[in-house]
ZALO-290319 format. One record per residue (C-alpha): residue in one letter; y, x negated, z. Coordinates in nm, 3 decimals, always signed. Example, Ala and Ser with C-alpha at 12.3 -4.5 7.8 and 13.67 -1.06 7.14 Angstrom:
BEGIN
+------+---------+---------+---------+
! resn !       y !       x !       z !
+------+---------+---------+---------+
!    A !  -0.450 !  -1.230 !  +0.780 !
!    S !  -0.106 !  -1.367 !  +0.714 !
+------+---------+---------+---------+
END
This chain:
BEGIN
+------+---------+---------+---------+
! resn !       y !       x !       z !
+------+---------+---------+---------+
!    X !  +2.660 !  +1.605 !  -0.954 !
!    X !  +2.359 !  +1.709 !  -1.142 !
!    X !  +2.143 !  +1.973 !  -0.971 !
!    X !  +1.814 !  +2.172 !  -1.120 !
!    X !  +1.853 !  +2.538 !  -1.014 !
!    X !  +1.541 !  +2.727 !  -0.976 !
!    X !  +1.477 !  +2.896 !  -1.313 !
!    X !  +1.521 !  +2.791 !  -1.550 !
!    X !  +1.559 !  +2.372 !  -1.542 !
!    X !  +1.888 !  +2.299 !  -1.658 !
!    X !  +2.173 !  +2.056 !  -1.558 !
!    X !  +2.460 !  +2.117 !  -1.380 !
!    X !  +2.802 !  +2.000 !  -1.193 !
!    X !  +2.818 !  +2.077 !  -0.870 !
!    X !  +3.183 !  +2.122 !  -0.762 !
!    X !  +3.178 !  +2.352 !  -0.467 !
!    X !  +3.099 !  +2.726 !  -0.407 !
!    X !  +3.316 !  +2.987 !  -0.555 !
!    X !  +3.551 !  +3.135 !  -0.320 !
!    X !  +3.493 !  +2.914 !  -0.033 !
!    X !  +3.775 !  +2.857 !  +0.166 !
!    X !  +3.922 !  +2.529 !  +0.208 !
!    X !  +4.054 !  +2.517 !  +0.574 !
!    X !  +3.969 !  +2.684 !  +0.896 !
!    X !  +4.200 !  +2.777 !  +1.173 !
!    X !  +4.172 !  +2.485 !  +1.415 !
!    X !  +4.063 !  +2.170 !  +1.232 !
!    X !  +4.384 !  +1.918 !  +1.243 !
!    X !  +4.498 !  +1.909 !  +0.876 !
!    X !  +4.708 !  +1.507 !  +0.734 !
!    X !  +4.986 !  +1.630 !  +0.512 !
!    X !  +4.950 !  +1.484 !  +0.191 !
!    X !  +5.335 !  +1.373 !  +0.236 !
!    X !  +5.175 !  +1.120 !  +0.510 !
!    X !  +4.993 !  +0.921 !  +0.270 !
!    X !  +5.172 !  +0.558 !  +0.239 !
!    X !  +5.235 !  +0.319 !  -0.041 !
!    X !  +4.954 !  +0.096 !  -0.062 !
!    X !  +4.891 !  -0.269 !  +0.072 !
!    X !  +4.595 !  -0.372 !  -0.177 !
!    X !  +4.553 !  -0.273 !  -0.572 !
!    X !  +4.204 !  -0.129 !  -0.694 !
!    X !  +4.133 !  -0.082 !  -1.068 !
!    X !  +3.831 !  -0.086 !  -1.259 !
!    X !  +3.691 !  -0.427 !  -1.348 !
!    X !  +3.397 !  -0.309 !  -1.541 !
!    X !  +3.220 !  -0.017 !  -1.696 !
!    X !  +2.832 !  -0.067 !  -1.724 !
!    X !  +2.663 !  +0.132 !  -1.979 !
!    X !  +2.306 !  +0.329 !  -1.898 !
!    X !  +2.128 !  +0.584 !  -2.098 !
!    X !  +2.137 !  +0.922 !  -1.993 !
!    X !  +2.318 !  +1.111 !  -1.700 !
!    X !  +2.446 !  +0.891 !  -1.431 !
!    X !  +2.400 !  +0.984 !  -1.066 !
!    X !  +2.223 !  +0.803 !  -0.715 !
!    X !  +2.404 !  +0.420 !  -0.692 !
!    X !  +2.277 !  +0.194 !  -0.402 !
!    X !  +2.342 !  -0.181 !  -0.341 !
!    X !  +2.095 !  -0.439 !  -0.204 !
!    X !  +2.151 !  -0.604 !  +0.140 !
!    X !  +2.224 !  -0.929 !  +0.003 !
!    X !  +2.470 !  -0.718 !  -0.249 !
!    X !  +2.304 !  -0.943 !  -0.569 !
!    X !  +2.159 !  -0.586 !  -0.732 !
!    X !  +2.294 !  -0.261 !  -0.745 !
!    X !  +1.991 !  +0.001 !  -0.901 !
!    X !  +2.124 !  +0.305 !  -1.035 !
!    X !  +1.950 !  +0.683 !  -1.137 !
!    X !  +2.008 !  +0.823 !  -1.467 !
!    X !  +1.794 !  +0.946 !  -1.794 !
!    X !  +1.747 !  +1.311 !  -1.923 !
!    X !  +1.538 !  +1.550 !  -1.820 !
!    X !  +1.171 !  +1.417 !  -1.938 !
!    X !  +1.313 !  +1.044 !  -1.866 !
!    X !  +1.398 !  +0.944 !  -1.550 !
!    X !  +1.523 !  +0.631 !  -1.504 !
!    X !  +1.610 !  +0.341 !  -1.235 !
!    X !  +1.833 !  +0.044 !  -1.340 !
!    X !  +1.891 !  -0.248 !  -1.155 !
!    X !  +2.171 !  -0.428 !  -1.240 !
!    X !  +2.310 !  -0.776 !  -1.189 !
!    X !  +2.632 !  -0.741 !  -0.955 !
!    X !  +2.745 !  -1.111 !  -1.091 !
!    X !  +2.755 !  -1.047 !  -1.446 !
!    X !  +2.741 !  -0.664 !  -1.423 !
!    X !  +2.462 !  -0.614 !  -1.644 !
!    X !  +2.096 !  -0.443 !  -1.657 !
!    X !  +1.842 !  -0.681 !  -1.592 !
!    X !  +1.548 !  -0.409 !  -1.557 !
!    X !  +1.532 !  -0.013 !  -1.644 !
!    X !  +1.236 !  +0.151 !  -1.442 !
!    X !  +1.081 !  +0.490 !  -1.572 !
!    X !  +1.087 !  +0.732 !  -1.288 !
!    X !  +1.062 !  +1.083 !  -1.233 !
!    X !  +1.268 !  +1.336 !  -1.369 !
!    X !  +1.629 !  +1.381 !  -1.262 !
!    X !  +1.644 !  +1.109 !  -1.016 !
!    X !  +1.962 !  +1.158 !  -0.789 !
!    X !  +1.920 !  +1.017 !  -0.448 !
!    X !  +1.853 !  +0.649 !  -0.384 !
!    X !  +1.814 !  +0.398 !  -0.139 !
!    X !  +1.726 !  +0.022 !  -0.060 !
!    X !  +1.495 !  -0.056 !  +0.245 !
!    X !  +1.679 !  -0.336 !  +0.468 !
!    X !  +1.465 !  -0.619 !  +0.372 !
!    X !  +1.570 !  -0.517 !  +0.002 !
!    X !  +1.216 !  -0.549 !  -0.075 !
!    X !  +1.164 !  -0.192 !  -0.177 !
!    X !  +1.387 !  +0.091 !  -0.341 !
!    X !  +1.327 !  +0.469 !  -0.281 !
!    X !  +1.422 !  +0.744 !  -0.575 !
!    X !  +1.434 !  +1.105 !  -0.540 !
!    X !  +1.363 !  +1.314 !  -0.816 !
!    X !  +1.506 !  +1.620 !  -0.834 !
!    X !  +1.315 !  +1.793 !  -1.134 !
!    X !  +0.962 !  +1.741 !  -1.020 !
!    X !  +1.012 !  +1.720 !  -0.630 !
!    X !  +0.885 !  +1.369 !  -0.573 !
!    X !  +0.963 !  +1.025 !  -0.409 !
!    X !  +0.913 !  +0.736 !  -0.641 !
!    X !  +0.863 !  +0.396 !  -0.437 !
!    X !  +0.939 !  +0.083 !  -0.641 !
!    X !  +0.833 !  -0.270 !  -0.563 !
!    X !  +1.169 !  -0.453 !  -0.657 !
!    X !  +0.979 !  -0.841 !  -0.663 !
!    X !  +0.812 !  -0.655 !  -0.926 !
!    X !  +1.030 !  -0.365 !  -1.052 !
!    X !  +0.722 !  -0.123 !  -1.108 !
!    X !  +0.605 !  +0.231 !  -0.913 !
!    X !  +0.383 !  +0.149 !  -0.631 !
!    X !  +0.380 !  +0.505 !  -0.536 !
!    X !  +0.479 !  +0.872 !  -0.598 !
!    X !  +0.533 !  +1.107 !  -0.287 !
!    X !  +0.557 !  +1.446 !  -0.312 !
!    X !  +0.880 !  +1.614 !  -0.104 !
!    X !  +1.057 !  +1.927 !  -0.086 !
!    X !  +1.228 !  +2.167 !  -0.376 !
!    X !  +1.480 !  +1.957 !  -0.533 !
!    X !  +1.556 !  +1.627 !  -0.333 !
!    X !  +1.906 !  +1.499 !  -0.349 !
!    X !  +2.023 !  +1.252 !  -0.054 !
!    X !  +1.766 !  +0.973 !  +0.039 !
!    X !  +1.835 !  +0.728 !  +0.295 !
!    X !  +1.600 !  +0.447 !  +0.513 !
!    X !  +1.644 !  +0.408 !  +0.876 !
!    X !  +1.767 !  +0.083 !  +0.971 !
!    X !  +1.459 !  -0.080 !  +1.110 !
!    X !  +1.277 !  +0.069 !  +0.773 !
!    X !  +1.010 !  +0.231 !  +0.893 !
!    X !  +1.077 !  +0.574 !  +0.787 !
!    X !  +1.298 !  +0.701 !  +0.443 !
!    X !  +1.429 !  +1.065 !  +0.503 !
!    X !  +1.480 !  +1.297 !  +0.223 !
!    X !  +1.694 !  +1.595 !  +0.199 !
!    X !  +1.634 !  +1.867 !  -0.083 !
!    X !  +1.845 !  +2.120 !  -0.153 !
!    X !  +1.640 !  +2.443 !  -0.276 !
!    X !  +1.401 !  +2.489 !  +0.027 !
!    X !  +1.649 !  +2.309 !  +0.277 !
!    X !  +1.423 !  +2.080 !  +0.438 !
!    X !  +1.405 !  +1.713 !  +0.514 !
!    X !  +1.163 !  +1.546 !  +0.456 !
!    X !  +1.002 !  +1.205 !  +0.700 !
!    X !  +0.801 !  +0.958 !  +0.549 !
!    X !  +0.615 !  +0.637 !  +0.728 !
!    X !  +0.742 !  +0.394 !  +0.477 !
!    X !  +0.437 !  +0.174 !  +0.558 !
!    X !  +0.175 !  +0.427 !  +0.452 !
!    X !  +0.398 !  +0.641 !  +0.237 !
!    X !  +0.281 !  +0.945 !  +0.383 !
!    X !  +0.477 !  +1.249 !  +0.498 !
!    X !  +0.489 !  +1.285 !  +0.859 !
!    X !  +0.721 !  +1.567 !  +0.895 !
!    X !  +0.894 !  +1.825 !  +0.706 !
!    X !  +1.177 !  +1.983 !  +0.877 !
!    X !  +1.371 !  +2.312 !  +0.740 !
!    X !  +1.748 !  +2.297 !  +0.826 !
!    X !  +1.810 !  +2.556 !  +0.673 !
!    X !  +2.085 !  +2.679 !  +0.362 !
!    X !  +2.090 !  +2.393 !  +0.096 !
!    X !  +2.029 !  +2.020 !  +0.201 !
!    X !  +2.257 !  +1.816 !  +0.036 !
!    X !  +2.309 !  +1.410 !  +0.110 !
!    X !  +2.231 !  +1.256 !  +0.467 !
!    X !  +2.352 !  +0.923 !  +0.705 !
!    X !  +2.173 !  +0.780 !  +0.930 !
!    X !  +2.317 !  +0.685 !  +1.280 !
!    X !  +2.269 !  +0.236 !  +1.339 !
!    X !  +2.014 !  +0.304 !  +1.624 !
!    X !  +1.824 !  +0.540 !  +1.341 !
!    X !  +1.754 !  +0.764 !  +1.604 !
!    X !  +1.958 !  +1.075 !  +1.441 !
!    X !  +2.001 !  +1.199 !  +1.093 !
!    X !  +2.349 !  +1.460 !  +0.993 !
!    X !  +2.244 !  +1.636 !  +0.669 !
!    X !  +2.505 !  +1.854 !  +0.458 !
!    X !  +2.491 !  +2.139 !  +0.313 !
!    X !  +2.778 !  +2.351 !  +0.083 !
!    X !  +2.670 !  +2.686 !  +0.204 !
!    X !  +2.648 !  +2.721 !  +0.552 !
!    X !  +3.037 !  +2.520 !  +0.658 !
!    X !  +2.802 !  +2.320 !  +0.832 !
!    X !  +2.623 !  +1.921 !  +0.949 !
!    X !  +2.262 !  +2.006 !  +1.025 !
!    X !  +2.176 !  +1.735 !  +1.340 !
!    X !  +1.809 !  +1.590 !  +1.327 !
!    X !  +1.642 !  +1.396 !  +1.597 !
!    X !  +1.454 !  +1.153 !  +1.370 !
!    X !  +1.169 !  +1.044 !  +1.645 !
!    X !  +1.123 !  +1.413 !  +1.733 !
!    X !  +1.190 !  +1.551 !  +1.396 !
!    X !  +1.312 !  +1.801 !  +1.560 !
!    X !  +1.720 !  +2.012 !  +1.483 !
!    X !  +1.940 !  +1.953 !  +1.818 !
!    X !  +2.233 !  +2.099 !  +1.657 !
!    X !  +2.499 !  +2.165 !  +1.404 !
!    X !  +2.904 !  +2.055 !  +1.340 !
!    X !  +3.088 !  +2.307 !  +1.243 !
!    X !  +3.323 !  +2.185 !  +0.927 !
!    X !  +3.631 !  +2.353 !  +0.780 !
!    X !  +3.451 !  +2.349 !  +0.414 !
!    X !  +3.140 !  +2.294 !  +0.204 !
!    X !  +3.017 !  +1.940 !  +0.295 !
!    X !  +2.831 !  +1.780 !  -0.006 !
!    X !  +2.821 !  +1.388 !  +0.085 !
!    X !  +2.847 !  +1.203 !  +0.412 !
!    X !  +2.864 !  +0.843 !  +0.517 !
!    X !  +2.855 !  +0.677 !  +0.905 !
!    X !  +3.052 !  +0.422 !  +1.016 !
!    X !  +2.813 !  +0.125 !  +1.173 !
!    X !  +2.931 !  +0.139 !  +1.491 !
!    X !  +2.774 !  +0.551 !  +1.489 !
!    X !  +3.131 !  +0.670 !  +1.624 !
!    X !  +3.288 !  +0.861 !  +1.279 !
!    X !  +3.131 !  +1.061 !  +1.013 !
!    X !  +3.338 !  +1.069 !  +0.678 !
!    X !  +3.228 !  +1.411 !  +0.455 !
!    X !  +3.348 !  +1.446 !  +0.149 !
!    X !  +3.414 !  +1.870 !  +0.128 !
!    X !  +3.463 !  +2.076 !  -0.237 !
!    X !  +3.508 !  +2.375 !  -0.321 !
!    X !  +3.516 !  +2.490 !  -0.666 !
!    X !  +3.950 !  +2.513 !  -0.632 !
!    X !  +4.011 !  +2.224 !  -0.381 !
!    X !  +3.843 !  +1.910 !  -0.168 !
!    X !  +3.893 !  +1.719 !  +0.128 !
!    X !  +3.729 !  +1.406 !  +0.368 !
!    X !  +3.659 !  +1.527 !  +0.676 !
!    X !  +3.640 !  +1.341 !  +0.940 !
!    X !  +3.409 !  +1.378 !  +1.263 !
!    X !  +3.389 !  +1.207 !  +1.602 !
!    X !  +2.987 !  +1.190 !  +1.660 !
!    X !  +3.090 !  +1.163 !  +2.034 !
!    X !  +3.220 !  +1.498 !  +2.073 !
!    X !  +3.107 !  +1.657 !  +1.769 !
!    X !  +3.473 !  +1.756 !  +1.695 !
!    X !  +3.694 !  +1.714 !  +1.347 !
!    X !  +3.955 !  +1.475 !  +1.411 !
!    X !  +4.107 !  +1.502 !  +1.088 !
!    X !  +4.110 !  +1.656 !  +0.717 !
!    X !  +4.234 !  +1.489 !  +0.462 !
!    X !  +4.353 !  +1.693 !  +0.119 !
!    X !  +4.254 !  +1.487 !  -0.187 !
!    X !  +4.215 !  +1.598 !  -0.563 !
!    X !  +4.005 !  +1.816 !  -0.714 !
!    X !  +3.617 !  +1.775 !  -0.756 !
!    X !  +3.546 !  +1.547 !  -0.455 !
!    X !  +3.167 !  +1.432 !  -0.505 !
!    X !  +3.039 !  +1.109 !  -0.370 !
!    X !  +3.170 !  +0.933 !  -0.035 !
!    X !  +3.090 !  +0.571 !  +0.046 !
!    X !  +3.276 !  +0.341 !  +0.362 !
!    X !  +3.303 !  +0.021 !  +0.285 !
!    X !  +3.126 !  -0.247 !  +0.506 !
!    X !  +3.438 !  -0.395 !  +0.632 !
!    X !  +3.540 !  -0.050 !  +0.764 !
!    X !  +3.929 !  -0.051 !  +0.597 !
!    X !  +3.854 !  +0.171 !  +0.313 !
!    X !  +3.673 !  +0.479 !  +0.180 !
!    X !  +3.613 !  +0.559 !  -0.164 !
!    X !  +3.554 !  +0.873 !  -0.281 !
!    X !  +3.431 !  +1.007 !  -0.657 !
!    X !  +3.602 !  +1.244 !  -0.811 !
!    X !  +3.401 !  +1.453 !  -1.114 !
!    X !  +3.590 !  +1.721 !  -1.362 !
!    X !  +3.902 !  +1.797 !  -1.341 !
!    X !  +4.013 !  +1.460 !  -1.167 !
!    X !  +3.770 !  +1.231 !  -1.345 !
!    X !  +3.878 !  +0.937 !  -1.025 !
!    X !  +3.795 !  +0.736 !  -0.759 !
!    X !  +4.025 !  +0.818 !  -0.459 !
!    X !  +4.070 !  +0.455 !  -0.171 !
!    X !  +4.115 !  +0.579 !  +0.171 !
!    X !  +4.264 !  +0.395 !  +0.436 !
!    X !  +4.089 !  +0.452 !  +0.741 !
!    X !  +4.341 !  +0.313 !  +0.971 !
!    X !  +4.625 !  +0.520 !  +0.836 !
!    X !  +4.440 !  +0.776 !  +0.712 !
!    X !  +4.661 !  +0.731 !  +0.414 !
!    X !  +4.553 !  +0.742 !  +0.025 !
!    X !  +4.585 !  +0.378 !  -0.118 !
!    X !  +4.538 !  +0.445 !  -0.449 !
!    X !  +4.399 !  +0.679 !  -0.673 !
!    X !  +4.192 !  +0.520 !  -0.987 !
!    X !  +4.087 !  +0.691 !  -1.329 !
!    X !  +3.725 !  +0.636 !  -1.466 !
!    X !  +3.493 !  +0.819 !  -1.696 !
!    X !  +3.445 !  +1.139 !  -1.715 !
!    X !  +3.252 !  +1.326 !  -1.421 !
!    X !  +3.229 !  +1.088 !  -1.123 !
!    X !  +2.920 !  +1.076 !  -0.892 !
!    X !  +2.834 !  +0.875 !  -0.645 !
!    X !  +2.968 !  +0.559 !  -0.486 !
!    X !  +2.825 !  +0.262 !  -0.286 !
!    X !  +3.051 !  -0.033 !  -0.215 !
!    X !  +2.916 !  -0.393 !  -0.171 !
!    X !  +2.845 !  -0.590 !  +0.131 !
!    X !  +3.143 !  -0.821 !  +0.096 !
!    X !  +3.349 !  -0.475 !  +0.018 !
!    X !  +3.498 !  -0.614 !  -0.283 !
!    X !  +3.318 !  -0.390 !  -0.538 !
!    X !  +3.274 !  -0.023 !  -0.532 !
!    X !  +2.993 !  +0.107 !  -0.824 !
!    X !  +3.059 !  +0.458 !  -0.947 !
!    X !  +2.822 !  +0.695 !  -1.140 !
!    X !  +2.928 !  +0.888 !  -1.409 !
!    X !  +2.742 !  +1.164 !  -1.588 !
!    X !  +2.910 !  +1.038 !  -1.913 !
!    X !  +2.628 !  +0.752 !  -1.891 !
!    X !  +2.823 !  +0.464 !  -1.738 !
!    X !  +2.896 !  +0.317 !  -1.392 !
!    X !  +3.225 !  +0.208 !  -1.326 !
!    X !  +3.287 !  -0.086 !  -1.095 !
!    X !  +3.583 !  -0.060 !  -0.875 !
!    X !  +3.774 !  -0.305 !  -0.708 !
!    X !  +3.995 !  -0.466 !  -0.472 !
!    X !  +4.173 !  -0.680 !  -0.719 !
!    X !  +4.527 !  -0.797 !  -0.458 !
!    X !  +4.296 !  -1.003 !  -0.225 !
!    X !  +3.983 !  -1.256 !  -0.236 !
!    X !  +3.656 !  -1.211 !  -0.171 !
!    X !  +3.333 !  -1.375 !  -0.055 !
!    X !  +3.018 !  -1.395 !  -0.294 !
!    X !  +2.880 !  -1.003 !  -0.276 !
!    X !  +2.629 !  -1.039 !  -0.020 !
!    X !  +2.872 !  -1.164 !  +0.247 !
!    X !  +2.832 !  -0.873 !  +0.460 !
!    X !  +3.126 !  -0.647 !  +0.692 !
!    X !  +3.119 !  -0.401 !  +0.931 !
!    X !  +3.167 !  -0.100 !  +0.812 !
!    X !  +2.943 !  +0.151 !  +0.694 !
!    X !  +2.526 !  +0.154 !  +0.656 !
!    X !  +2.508 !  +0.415 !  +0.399 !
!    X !  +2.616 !  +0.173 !  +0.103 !
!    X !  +2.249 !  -0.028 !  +0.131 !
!    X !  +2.010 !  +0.250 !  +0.334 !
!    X !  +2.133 !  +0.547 !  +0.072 !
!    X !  +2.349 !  +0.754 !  -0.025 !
+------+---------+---------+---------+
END
C-alpha cells in the first residue's frame, strides 16, 4: 500500500521489511499441501474505475455504498459508490493521500485518514461534503469506529501513536504512542480494546480504549500490516509480509496465543472476514497481483483470484456476497461468491466488524 516516508513525500508499496524472517520457532505452521479443493467459486464480477491511486475501501451497514480513497498527491479523494450498479455516484475532495477509512454504525458519517498532511477528514454522507478536518498523528493509515460510535481511533505509522477522538465533538481526547510503526487496527464488539499492527516490532500493540491506556502486546511470527476481528471478539486474522514471503496469522484473543499460520503468496496487503464468518479474503499487491479466499473452518485456501495490478485493501459486504478490492492501478475490483445465492447486500452475517467500522 501507499505510504509517505518522512522526506521527501513520495509514494510507495509497502510489501514487508527486508530481511525479516517469515516464521518463528513455536508458532504452529498449515502446510500448504493441507489446503482443499474448494466448495464455492469466486471471480471478479466487476472492475470500478477511480482516478488516481486506489487504497482505504469500507462498506456501509446497510451494504447499499461502498466509499473508497484514492487521488494523487495534491488530490485526495473519497468515492462512494453504488454497490447495486457498481458505479460512482459522488467523488469527495479530501486530504492528501487518504488511506484509512471507516463508516460510523448508523452509516450516517464516514471517517478518512490522510496520510500526506496528518489529518482526519469527517464527511456528512446525507450530504457527501467535509464537516470537519482533525488533525492526528505522522502519517495515519488504519481508521476504525467503535461499535457504539462514539469514538474513531486512528493509527499512524511515522510517530506510532493512536490517536482517540469523541466522534460527537470531533476533538482528540487521547493520543497514545505504541510504539515502532502503527499500521491498521480492529476493534473488539464490546469496543472496549483496540490490537494495532505494526511491521517492525513482530508485534499486536493491545490498547484499552476507555483508559487509553497499552495493557500489552502478541507476539507474531512476522511483520503484521492488516488485522481484522471476528464479531464474536474470540480470533484475530493478520495478514503478515515480508518483502520475500506472507502469511494470515491467526490469534486466539483469549489466550493471546497463535493458533495457526497460514503460507499464502507473495505481497499479502489487505485482510477483511466476511460477515458470515466462512471466508477471509486477503489482497495480494506486486508480484501476485490477487485476492486469496480463506476458509476459516478448514483453514484451507478456496481459491485464489487475479485482479489489477497492486492489490490493497478489502472489505466484504454485509450479506458476504461481494468483496471490494483497491488497486493502486486506479480501479476497485469486486469479488465474488458466484456458486451460491445471495440476499440483497445489506442482509447482514456474523462474521467480522472490521468490513463497516474500518479497515
Amino acid at each position: 500500500m501507499r505510504y509517505r516516508p518522512p522526506t521527501p513525500v513520495q509514494r510507495c508499496l509497502l510489501r514487508g521489511v527486508a530481511g525479516t524472517a517469515i516464521l518463528a520457532v513455536g508458532f504452529p505452521l498449515a502446510s500448504p499441501a493441507a489446503f482443499a479443493a474448494p466448495n464455492d467459486t469466486f471471480a471478479v464480477t466487476a472492475t470500478i474505475p477511480v482516478t488516481g491511486t486506489a487504497e482505504g475501501i469500507a462498506i456501509s451497514p446497510d451494504g447499499t455504498r461502498a466509499f473508497a480513497t484514492h487521488g494523487e498527491e495534491s488530490a485526495g479523494q473519497l468515492s462512494v459508490i453504488d454497490t447495486t450498479s457498481r458505479t460512482v455516484l459522488r467523488t469527495i475532495a479530501v486530504g492528501n493521500f487518504p488511506v484509512g477509512v471507516a463508516v460510523s454504525p448508523d452509516g450516517r458519517i464516514v471517517y478518512v485518514g490522510n496520510n500526506g498532511d496528518d489529518t482526519l477528514s469527517v464527511i456528512d454522507t446525507a450530504t457527501n461534503t467535509v464537516t470537519a478536518t482533525v488533525s492526528v498523528g505522522d502519517g495515519p493509515l488504519g481508521v476504525a469506529v467503535t461499535p457504539n460510535g462514539s469514538k474513531v481511533l486512528i493509527a499512524s505509522q511515522f510517530d506510532g501513536h493512536l490517536t482517540i477522538i469523541d466522534t460527537a465533538t470531533n476533538t482528540v481526547t487521547h493520543t497514545l504512542a505504541v510504539g515502532g510503526t502503527a499500521m491498521f487496527l480492529a476493534i473488539t464488539p464490546d469496543g472496549r480494546t483496540a490490537y494495532i499492527t505494526g511491521i517492525d516490532g513482530h508485534s499486536i500493540a493491545v490498547v484499552d480504549i476507555a483508559t487509553a491506556t497499552l495493557t500489552g502486546r502478541l507476539p507474531t511470527p512476522s511483520a503484521p500490516v492488516t488485522i481484522d476481528i471476528t464479531d464474536n471478539g474470540r480470533t484475530l486474522y493478520v495478514a503478515e509480509s515480508t518483502d520475500r514471503s506472507s502469511q494470515v496469522t491467526i490469534i486466539d484473543t483469549a489466550t493471546g496465543s497463535v493458533t495457526a499460520t497460514i503460507p499464502v503468496a507473495e505481497g499479502a496487503t489487505g485482510i477483511d472476514v466476511a460477515p458470515d464468518g466462512h471466508t477471509v479474503y486477503i489482497a495480494h499487491s506486486t508480484p501476485t497481483n490477487a485476492v486469496t479466499v480463506l476458509d476459516t473452518a478448514t483453514r484451507a485456501i478456496s481459491a485464489t483470484v487475479p485482479i489489477t495490478a497492486n492489490g490493497q485493501l478489502v472489505a466484504v459486504t454485509p450479506n458476504s456476497a461481494d468483496a471490494y478490492v483497491t488497486s493502486q492501478f486506479d480501479t476497485i475490483s469486486v469479488i465474488s461468491n458466484t456458486s451460491a445465492p445471495t440476499g440483497p447486500p445489506g442482509t447482514p452475517g456474523s462474521g467480522s466488524l472490521g468490513t463497516i467500522f474500518g479497515s
